[in-house]
C-alpha positions as CSV (number, residue, x, y, z in Angstrom):
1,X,21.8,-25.0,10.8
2,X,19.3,-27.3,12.2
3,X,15.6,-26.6,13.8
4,X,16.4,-27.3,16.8
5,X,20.0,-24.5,16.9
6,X,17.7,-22.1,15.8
7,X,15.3,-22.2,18.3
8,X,16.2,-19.0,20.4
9,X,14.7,-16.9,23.5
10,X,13.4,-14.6,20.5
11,X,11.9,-17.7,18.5
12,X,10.3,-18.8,21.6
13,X,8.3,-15.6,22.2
14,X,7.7,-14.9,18.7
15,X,5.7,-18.3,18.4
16,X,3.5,-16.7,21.6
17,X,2.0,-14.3,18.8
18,X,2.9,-15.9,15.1
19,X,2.8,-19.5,13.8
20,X,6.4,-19.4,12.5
21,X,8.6,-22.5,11.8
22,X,12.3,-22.4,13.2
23,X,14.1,-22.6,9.5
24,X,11.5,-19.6,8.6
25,X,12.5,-17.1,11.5
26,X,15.0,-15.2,9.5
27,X,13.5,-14.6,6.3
28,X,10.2,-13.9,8.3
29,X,12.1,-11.2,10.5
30,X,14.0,-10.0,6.9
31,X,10.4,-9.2,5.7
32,X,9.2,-7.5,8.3
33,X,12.5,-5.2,9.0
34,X,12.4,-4.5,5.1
35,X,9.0,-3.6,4.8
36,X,9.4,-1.1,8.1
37,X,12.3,0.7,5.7
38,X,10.0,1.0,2.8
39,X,7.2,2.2,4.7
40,X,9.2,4.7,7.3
41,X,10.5,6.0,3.7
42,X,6.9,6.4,2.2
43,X,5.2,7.9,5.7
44,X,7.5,10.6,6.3
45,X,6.2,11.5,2.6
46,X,2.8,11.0,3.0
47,X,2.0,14.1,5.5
48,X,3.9,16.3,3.4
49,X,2.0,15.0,-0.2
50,X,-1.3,15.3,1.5
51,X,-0.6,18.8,2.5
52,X,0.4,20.0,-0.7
53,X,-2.8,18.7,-2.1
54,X,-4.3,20.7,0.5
55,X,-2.5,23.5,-0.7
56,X,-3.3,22.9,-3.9
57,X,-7.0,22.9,-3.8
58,X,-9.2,20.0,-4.6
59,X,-9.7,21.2,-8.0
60,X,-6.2,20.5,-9.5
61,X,-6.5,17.0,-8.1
62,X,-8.0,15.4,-11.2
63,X,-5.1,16.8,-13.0
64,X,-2.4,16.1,-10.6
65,X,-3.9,12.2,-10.7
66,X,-3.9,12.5,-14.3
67,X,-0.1,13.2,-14.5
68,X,0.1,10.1,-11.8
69,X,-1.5,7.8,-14.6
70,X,0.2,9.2,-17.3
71,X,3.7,8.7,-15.5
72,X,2.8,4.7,-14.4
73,X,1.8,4.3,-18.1
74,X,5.9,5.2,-18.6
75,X,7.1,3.5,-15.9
76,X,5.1,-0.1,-16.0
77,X,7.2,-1.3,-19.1
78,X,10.6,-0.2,-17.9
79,X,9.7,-1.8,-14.8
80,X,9.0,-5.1,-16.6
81,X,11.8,-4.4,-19.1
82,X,14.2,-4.6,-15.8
83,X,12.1,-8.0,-14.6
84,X,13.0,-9.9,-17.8
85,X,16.9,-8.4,-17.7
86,X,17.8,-9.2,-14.0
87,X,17.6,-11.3,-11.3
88,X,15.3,-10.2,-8.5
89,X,18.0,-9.5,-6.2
90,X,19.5,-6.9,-9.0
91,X,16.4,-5.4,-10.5
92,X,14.8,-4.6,-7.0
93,X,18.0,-2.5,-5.8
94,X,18.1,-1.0,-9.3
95,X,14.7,0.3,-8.7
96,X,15.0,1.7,-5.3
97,X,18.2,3.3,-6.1
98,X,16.4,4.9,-8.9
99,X,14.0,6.2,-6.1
100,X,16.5,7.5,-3.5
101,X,18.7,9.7,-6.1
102,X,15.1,11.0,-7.0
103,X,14.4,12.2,-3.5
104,X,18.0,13.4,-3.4
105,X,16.7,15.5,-6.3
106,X,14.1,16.6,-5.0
107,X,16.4,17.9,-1.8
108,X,18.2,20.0,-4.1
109,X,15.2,21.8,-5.7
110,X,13.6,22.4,-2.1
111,X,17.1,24.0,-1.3
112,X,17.2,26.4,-4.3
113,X,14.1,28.0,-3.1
114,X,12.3,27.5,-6.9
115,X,8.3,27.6,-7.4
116,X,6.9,26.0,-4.4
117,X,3.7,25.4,-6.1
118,X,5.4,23.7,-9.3
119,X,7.9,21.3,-7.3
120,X,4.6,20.6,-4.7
121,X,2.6,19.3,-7.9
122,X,6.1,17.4,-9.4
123,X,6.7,15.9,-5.6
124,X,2.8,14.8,-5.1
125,X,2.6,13.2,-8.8
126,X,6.4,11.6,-8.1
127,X,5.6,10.4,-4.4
128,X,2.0,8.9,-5.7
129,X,4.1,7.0,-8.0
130,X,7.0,6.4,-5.9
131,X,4.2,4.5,-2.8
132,X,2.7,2.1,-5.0
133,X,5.8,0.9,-6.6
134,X,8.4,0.4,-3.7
135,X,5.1,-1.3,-2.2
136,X,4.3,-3.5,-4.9
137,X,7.7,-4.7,-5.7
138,X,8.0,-5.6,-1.9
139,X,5.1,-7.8,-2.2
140,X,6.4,-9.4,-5.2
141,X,8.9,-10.8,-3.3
142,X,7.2,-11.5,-0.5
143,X,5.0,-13.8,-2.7
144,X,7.6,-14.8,-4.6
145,X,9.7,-16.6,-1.5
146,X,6.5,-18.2,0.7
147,X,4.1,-20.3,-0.2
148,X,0.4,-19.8,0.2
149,X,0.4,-21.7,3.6
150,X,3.7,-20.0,4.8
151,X,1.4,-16.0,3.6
152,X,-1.4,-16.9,5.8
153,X,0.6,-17.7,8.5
154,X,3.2,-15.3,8.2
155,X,2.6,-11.9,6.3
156,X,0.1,-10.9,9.4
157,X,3.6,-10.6,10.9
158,X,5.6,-9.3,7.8
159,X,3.0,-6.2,7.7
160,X,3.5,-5.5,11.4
161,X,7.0,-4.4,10.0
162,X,5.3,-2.1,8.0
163,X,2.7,-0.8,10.6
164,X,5.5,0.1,12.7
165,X,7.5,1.9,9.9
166,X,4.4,4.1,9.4
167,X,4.2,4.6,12.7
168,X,7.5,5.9,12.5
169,X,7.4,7.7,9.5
170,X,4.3,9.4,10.4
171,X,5.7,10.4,14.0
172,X,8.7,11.9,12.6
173,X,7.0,14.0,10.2
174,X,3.9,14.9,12.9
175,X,6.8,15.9,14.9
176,X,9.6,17.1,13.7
177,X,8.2,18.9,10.2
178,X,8.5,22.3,11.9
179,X,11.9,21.7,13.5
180,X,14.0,20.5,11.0
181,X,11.9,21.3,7.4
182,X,10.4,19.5,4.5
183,X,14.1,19.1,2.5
184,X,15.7,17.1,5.9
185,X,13.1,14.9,5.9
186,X,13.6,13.9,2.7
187,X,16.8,12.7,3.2
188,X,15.7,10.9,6.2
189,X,13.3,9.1,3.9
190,X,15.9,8.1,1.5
191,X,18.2,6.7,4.0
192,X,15.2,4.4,5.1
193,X,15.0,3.9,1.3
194,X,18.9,2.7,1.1
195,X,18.7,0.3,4.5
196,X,16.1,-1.5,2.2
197,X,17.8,-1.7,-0.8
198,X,20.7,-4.0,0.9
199,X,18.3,-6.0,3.3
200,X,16.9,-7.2,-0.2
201,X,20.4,-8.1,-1.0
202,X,21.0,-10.4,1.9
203,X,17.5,-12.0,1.7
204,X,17.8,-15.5,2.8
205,X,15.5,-18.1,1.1
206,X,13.6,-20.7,2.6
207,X,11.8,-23.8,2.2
208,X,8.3,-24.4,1.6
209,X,5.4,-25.4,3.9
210,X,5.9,-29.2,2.5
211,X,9.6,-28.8,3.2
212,X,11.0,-28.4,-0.5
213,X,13.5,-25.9,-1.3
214,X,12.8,-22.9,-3.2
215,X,11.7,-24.0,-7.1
216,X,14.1,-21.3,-8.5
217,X,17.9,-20.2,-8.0
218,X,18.5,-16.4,-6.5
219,X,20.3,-15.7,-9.9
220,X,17.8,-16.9,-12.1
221,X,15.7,-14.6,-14.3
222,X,11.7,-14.3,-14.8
223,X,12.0,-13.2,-18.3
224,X,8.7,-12.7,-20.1
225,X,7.3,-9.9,-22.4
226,X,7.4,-6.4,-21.1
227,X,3.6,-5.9,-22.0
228,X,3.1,-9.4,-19.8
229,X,1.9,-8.0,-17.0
230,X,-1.2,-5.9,-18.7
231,X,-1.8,-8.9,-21.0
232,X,-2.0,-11.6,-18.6
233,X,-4.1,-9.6,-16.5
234,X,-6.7,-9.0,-19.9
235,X,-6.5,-13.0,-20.7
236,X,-6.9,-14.2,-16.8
237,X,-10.1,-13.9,-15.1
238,X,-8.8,-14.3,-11.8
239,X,-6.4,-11.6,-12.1
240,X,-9.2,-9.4,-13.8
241,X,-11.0,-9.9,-10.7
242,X,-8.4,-8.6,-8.7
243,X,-8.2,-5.6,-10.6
244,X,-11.8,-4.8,-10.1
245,X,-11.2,-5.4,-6.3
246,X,-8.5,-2.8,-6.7
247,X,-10.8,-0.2,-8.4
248,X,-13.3,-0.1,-6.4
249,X,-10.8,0.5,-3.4
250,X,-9.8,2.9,-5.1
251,X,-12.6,4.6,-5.8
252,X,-13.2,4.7,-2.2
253,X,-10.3,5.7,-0.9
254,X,-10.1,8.8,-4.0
255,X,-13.4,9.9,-2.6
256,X,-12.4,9.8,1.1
257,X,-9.2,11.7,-0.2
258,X,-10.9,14.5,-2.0
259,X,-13.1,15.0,1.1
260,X,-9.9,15.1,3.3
261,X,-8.9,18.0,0.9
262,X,-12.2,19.6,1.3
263,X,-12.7,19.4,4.7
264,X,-9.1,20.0,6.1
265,X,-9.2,22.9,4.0
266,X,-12.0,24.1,5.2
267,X,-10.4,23.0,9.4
268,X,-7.5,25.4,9.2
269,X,-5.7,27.7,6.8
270,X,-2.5,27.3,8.5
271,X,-0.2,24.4,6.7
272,X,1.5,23.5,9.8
273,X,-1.5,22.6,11.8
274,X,-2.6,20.3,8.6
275,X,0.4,18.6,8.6
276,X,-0.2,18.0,12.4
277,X,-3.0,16.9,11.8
278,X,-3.2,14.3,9.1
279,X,0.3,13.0,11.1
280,X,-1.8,12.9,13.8
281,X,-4.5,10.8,12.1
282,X,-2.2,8.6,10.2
283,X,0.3,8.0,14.0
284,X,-3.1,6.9,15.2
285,X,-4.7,4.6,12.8
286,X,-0.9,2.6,12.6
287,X,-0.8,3.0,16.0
288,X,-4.2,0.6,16.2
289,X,-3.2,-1.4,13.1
290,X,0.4,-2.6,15.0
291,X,-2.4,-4.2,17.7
292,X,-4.5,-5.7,15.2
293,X,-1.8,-7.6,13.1
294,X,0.3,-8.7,16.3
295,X,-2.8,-10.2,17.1
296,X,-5.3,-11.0,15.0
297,X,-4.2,-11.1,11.0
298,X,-2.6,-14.9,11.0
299,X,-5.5,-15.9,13.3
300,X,-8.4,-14.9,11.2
301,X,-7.5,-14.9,7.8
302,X,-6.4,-18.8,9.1
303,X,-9.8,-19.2,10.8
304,X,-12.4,-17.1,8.1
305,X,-10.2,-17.6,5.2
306,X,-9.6,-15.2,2.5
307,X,-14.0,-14.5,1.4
308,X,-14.2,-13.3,5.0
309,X,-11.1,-11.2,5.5
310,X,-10.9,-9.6,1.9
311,X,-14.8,-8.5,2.5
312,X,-13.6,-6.6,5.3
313,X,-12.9,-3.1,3.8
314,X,-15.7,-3.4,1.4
315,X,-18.0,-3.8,4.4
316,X,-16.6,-0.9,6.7
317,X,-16.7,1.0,3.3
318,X,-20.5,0.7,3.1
319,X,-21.0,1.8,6.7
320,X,-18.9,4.8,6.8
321,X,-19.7,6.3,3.6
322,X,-23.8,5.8,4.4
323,X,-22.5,7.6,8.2
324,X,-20.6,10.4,6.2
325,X,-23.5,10.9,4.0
326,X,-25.9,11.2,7.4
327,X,-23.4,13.5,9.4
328,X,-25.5,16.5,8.0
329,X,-24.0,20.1,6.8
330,X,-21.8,21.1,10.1
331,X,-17.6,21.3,9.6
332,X,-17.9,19.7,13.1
333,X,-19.6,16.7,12.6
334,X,-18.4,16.3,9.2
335,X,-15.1,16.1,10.8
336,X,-15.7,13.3,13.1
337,X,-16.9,11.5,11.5
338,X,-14.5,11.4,8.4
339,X,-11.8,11.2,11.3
340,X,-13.3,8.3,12.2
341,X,-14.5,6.2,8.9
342,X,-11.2,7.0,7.5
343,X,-9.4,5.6,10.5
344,X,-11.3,2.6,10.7
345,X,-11.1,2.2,7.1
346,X,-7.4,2.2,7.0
347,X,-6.7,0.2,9.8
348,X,-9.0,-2.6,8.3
349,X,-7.5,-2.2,5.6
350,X,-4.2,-2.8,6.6
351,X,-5.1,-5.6,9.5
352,X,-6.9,-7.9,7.2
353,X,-7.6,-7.3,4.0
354,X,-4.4,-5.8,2.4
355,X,-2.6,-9.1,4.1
356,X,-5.3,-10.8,2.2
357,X,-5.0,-9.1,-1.1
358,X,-1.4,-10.3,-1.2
359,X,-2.2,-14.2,-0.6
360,X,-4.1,-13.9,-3.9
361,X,-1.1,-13.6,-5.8
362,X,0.7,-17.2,-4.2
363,X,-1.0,-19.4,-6.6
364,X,-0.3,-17.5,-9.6
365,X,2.9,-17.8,-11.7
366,X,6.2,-16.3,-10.5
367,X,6.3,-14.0,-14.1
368,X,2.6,-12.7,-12.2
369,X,3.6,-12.1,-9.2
370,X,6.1,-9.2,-10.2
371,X,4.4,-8.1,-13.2
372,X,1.0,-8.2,-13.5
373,X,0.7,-7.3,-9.5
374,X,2.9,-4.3,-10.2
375,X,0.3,-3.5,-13.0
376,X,-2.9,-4.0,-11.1
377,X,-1.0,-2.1,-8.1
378,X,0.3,1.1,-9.8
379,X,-1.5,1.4,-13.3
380,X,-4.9,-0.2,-12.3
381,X,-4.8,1.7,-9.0
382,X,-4.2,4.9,-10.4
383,X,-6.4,4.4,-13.2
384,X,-9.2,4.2,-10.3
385,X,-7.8,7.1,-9.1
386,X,-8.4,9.2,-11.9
387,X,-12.1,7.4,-12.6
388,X,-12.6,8.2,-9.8
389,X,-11.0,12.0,-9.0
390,X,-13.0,13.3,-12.3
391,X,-16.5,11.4,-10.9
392,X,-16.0,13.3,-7.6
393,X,-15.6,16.5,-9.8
394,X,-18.7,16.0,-11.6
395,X,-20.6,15.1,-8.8
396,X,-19.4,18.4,-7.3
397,X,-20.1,20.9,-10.4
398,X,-23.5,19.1,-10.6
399,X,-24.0,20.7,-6.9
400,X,-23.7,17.8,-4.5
401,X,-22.1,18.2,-1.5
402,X,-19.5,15.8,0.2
403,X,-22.7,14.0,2.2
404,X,-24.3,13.6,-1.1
405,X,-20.8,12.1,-3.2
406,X,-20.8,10.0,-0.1
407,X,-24.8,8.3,-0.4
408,X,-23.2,7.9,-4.4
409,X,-20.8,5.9,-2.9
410,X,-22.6,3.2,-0.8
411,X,-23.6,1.2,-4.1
412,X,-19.9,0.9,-5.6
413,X,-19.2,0.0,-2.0
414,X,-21.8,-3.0,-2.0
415,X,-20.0,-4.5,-5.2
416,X,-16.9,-4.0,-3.6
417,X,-17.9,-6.4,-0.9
418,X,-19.0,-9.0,-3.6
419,X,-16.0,-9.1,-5.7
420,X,-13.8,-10.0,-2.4
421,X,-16.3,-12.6,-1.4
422,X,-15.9,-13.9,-5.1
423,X,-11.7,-13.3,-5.2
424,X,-11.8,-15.8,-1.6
425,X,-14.0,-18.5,-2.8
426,X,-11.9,-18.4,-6.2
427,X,-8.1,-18.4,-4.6
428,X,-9.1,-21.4,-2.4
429,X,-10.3,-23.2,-5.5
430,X,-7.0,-22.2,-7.5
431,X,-5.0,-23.0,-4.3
432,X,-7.0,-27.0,-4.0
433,X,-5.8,-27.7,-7.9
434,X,-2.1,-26.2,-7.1
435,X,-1.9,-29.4,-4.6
C-alpha cells in the first residue's frame, strides 16, 4: 500500500500529537494497543500484590524480594535458552502463555480456599517476576522493530498505550475488587495477557527512518549463548552503565515501597480501604502520565535529548526524598507527602525517562536487545531490590525512622542523576558512529 492510501482521517489527527510517518501508522498503533494488554494485565495485579505486602508486614519484605531474585536467577537462562531456539514471534507467545496458565493457577488455588498468607507470599514473589518480564520482552521488541530515530519519535506514543492500560487495570481493581473478588480478576488479567500474545503474532514490520527494510526476516533466530545476556553486560561498559542507572532506580523506588508498607499500614487496618487506596494513587498518577506522553514525551526527548530526559527521575528523586525526610514525625504529613513524591515520581518516570531508558537499547545489537535488557530489567532490577530491601532493614533496626532512611537516600539519588546524564551523552556518541 502506498503513503499516500494510507493516509486516513485517524492518520491525520494522530500527526496533530505524534511525528508518525504513513507506512509506520500500523505498527506504531500495534505497539501501543499491545503494550495497553500487557499493562491492563499487570495493573489489575499490582493493587492486589501491594496489599498483600501490606498484609504481610514490612518485615518479610526482604525475604519475599529474596525469593524474587532467587526465582529471576531461574528464569533468565530459560528465557534466553527460548531466544536462541525460536523466532521472536514464537518465543514471545511461548512466554506469555507460560504466564496466563500461571494466573489460571493461581485462580484455582484462590478457589480452594488454601493458606491465604502462603499463596499471598507465592502470588507477590510470582507477580514481581511476572511485571518485569512481560515488560521487558515488550520492549525488546519494540527496540528490536524501530530504529533510534523512529524510538524518539514514536515510543512517547507507544507508552501512552501502556498509560492507558494501567489506567484501566488500576480502575478495575480500585473498583470492582470488592464486587467481584481477587480470583475474577485474575482471570480478567489473563485474558488481557492472551489479547497480547496474538497481537504479537500479527505484528507488522516496517522500514527504517532512512527507508530500508527491516535487516532481519520474522522467522529468523537471534541465537547466542544463554549466559549472553549477563556476559555482555560484564564485558560492555555501556550496558554496565545502564545497569547502574537501573540500581539506583531501584533503590529508590524499594525505599519508597517499604515506606508505602509502613505507612499505609499504619493509615488503615482494613484491607479493602488499602486496596482503594493505592488504586486510587496508581488511577491517578496514569491518569497524569496519559497527558504527559500525548503531549510532551516525543517533543522533549526530541528537543533535550536523552542527558536531559533520563535525568529526570534522578532529579525529582533528590527532591522528594530530601521533602519526605523534612515532613517531620506526623502519619498526616508523612502521608502527603509520600502521596505526592511517589506520584510525581512515577509519572516522571513513566513520561520521560522510562521512554528514554528504552532508546538506549537501539544502538546495541539485536542478541542485546532481548537478552541482556531482559537481564538488566529482571535480574539487575531485582538484585537492587533486595540491596536495597535489606539496607532499608538495617537502617530501620539501627533506629531510624522513615524521614531518616529518606535523608540516607538523597546521596544515592545525586549519583543517580549523573549516571543518566552520562548514559545520554554516551548513546548519542554510540548512535553518531552507528551512521
Amino acid at each position: 500500500m502506498s503513503d499516500a492510501q494510507q493516509v486516513t482521517p485517524l492518520y491525520r489527527a494522530l500527526q496533530r500529537v505524534v511525528h508518525v510517518r504513513p507506512n509506520e501508522l500500523s505498527a506504531m498503533l500495534g505497539g501501543a494497543v499491545y503494550f495497553f494488554c500487557i499493562l491492563t494485565s499487570f495493573f489489575i495485579l499490582r493493587p492486589i500484590r501491594d496489599e498483600m505486602a501490606v498484609a504481610s508486614g514490612v518485615r518479610s519484605l526482604p525475604w519475599l524480594f529474596l525469593g524474587t531474585l532467587g526465582t529471576m536467577l531461574v528464569m533468565n537462562p530459560l528465557y534466553a535458552s527460548l531466544v536462541a531456539r525460536f523466532p521472536v514471534k514464537k518465543f514471545i507467545p511461548i512466554t506469555y502463555g507460560f504466564f496466563v496458565l500461571n494466573l489460571i493457577a493461581f485462580y484455582a488455588l484462590w478457589q480452594a480456599h488454601l493458606d491465604d498468607v502462603i499463596t499471598g507470599r507465592i502470588f507477590f514473589i510470582w507477580t514481581s517476576v511476572y511485571n518485569l518480564f512481560i515488560v521487558s520482552v515488550f520492549w525488546g521488541m519494540m527496540t528490536d522493530a524501530f530504529d533510534q530515530g523512529q524510538a524518539k519519535r514514536l515510543f512517547g506514543f507507544i507508552a501512552v498505550g501502556g498509560t492507558l492500560g494501567s489506567v484501566t487495570g488500576s480502575g478495575l481493581t480500585a473498583f470492582f475488587v470488592e464486587r467481584v473478588g481477587v480470583p475474577n480478576l485474575l482471570l480478567v488479567s489473563a485474558g488481557f495477557l492472551s489479547v497480547a500474545l496474538i497481537i504479537v503474532r500479527l505484528f507488522p514490520s516496517l522500514p527504517k527512518d532512512d527507508g530500508a527494510p527491516a535487516g532481519h526476516r520474522e522467522d529468523e533466530i537471534i541465537g547466542g549463548g544463554v549466559l549472553a545476556g549477563m556476559t555482555h553486560v560484564a564485558k560492555s561498559s555501556y550496558l554496565s552503565g545502564i545497569a547502574v542507572f537501573i540500581l539506583l532506580y531501584t533503590f529508590g523506588s524499594t525505599v519508597l515501597y517499604f515506606a508505602q508498607t509502613d505507612i499505609v499500614g499504619a493509615f488503615s487496618e482494613d484491607r479493602e480501604v488499602r486496596t482503594a487506596l493505592l488504586g486510587t494513587m496508581e488511577f491517578v498518577t496514569q491518569s497524569l502520565t496519559a497527558v504527559g506522553q500525548i503531549f510532551l514525551t516525543g517533543k522533549l526527548l526530541n528537543r533535550f535529548g536523552l542527558a536531559v530526559t533520563l535525568a529526570a527521575v534522578p532529579v525529582v528523586s533528590l527532591v522528594g526524598f530530601a521533602a519526605l525526610g523534612a515532613a517531620g514525625a506526623g502519619l498526616l504529613p508523612i502521608l502527603g507527602t509520600f502521596i505526592l513524591f511517589s506520584i510525581a515520581r512515577r509519572t516522571t518516570e513513566f513520561v520521560l525517562t522510562n521512554p528514554s531508558r528504552k532508546v538506549l537499547f537501539t544502538v546495541v545489537s539485536r542478541e542485546d536487545k532481548y537478552k541482556a535488557s531482559s537481564f538488566i530489567e529482571t535480574f539487575v532490577y531485582r538484585a537492587g531490590d533486595q540491596l536495597a530491601s535489606w539496607g532499608y532493614a538495617g537502617l530501620a533496626a539501627i533506629g531510624l525512622t522513615i524521614t531518616g532512611i529518606s535523608f540516607v537516600a538523597v546521596p544515592f539519588a545525586a549519583l543517580f542523576v549523573a549516571t543518566g546524564v552520562y548514559l545520554g551523552r554516551r548513546q548519542k556518541a554510540l548512535a553518531g558512529e552507528r551512521g
